[in-house]
Residue frames as a rotation matrix with the C-alpha (Angstrom) as fourth column:
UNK 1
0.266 0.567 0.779 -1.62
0.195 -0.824 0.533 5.84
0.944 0.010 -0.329 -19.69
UNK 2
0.956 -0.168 -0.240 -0.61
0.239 -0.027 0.971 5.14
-0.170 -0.985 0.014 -15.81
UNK 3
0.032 -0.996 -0.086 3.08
0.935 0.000 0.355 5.58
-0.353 -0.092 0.931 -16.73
UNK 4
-0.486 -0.373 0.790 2.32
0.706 -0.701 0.103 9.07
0.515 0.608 0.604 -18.26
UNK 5
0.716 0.655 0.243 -0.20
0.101 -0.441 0.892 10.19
0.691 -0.613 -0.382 -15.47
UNK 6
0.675 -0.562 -0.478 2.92
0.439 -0.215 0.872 9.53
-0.593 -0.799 0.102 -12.73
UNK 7
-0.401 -0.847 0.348 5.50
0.916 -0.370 0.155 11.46
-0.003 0.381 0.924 -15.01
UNK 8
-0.011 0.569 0.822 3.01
0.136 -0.814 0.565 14.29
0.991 0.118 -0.069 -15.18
UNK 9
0.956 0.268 0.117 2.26
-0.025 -0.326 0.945 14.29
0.292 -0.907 -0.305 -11.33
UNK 10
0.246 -0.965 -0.089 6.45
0.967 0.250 -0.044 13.74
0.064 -0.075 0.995 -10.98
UNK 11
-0.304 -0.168 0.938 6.47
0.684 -0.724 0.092 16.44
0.663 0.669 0.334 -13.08
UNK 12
0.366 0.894 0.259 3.72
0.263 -0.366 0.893 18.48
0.893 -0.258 -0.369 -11.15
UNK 13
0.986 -0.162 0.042 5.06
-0.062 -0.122 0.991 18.27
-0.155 -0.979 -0.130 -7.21
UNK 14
-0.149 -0.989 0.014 8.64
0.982 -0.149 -0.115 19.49
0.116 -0.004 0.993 -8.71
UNK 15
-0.294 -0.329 0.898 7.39
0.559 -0.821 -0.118 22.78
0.776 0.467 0.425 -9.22
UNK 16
-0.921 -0.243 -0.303 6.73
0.302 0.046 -0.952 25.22
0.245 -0.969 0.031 -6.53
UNK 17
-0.287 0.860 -0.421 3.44
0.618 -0.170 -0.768 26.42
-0.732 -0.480 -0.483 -4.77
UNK 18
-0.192 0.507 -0.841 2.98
-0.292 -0.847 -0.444 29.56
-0.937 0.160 0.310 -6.41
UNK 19
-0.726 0.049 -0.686 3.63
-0.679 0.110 0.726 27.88
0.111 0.993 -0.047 -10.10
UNK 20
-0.913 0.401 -0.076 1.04
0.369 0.891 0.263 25.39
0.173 0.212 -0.962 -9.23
UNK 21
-0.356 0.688 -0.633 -1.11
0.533 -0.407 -0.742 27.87
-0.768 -0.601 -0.222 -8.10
UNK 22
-0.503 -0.183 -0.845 -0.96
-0.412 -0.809 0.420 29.80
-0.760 0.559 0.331 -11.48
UNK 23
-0.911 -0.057 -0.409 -1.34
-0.343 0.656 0.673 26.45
0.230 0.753 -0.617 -13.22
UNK 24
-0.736 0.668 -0.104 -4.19
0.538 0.486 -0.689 25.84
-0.410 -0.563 -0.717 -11.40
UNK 25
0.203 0.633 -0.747 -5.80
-0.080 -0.750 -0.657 29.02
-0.976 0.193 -0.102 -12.55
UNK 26
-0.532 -0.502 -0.682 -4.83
-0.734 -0.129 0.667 28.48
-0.423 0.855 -0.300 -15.67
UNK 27
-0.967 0.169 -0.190 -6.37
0.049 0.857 0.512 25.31
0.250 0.486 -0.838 -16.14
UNK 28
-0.209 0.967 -0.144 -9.91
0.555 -0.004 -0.832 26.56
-0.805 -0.254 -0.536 -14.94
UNK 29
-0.098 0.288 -0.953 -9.75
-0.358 -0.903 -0.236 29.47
-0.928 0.318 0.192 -17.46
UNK 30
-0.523 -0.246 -0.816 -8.89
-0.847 0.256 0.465 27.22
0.095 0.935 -0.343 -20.28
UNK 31
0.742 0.649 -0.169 -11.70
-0.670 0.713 -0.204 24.39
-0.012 0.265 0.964 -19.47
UNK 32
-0.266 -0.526 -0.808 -8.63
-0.309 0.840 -0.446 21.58
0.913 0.132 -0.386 -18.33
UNK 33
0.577 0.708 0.407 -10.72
-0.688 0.152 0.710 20.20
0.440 -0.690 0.575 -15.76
UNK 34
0.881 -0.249 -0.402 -8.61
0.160 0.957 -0.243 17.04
0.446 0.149 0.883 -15.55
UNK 35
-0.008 -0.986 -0.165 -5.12
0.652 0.120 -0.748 18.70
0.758 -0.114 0.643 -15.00
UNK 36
-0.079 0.287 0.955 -6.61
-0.640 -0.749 0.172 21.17
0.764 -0.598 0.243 -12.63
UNK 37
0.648 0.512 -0.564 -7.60
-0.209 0.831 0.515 18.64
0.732 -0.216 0.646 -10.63
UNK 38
0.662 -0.616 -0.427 -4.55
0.690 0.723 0.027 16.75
0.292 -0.313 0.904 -10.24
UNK 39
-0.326 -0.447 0.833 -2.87
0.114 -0.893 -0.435 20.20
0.938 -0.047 0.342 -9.71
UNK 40
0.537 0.589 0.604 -5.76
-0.627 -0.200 0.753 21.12
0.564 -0.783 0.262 -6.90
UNK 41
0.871 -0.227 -0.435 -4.76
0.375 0.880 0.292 17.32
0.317 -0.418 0.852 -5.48
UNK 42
0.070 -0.996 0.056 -0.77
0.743 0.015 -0.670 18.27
0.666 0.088 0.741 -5.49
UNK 43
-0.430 -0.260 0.864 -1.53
-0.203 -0.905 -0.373 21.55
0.880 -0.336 0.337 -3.80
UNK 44
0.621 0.635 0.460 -3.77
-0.704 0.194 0.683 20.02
0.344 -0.748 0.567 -1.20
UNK 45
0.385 -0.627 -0.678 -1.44
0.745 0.645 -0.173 16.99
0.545 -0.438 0.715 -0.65
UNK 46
-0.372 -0.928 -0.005 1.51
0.412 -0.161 -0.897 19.60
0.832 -0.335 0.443 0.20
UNK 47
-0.194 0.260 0.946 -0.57
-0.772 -0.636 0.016 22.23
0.606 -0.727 0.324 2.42
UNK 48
0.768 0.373 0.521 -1.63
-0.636 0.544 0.548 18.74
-0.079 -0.752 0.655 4.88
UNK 49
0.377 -0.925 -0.053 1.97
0.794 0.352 -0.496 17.37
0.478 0.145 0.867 4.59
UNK 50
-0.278 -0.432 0.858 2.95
-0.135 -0.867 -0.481 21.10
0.951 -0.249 0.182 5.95
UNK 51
-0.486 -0.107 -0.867 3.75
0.873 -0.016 -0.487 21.06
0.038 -0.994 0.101 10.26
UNK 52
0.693 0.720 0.024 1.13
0.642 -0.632 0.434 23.29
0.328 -0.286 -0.900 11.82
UNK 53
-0.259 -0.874 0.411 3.00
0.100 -0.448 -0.889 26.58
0.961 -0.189 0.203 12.30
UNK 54
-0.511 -0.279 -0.813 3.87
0.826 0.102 -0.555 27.17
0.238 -0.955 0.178 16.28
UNK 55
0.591 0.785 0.186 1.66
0.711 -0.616 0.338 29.31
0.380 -0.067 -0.922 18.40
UNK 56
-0.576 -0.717 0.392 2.89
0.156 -0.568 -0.808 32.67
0.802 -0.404 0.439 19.76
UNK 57
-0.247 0.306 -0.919 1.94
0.941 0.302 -0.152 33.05
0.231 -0.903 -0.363 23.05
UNK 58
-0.793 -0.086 -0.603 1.98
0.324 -0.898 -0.298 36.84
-0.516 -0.431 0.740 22.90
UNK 59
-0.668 0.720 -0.186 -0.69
-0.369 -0.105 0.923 36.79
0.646 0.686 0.336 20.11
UNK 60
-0.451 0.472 -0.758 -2.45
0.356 0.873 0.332 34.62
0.819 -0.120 -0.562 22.20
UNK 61
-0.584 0.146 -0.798 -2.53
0.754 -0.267 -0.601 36.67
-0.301 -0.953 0.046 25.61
UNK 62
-0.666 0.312 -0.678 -3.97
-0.505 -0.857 0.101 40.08
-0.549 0.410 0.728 23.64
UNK 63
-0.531 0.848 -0.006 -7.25
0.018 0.019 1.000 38.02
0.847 0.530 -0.025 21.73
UNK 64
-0.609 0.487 0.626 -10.26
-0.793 -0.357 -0.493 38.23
-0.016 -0.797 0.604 23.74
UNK 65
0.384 0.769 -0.512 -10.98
-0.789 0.561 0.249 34.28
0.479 0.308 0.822 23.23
């Protein structure tokens, strides 16, 4: 069962954001709680694996915080 859960998550963090994002919805509408999950997990790994994006400084000078 562990050797077919990591071929599935293999499987899973090949495809890109947006298809995991679809799958994601997908698996709520259809009651797959389980593969949603690990889906949710995969998408959350990558976004906190992702380099904060650089500030602009010109955005910065024009808020009023």
């Amino acid at each position: 069962m562990a050797h077919s859960h990591q071929s599935r998550r293999s499987y899973l963090q090949s495809l890109g954001s947006q298809a995991l994002v679809d799958l994601s919805d997908c698996c709520c509408f259809r009651s797959l709680l389980r593969l949603g999950e690990l889906v949710d997990q995969i998408l959350f790994e990558r976004q906190v694996a992702q380099s904060p994006l650089p500030l602009d400084l010109e955005i910065l000078e024009v808020l009023p915080y």
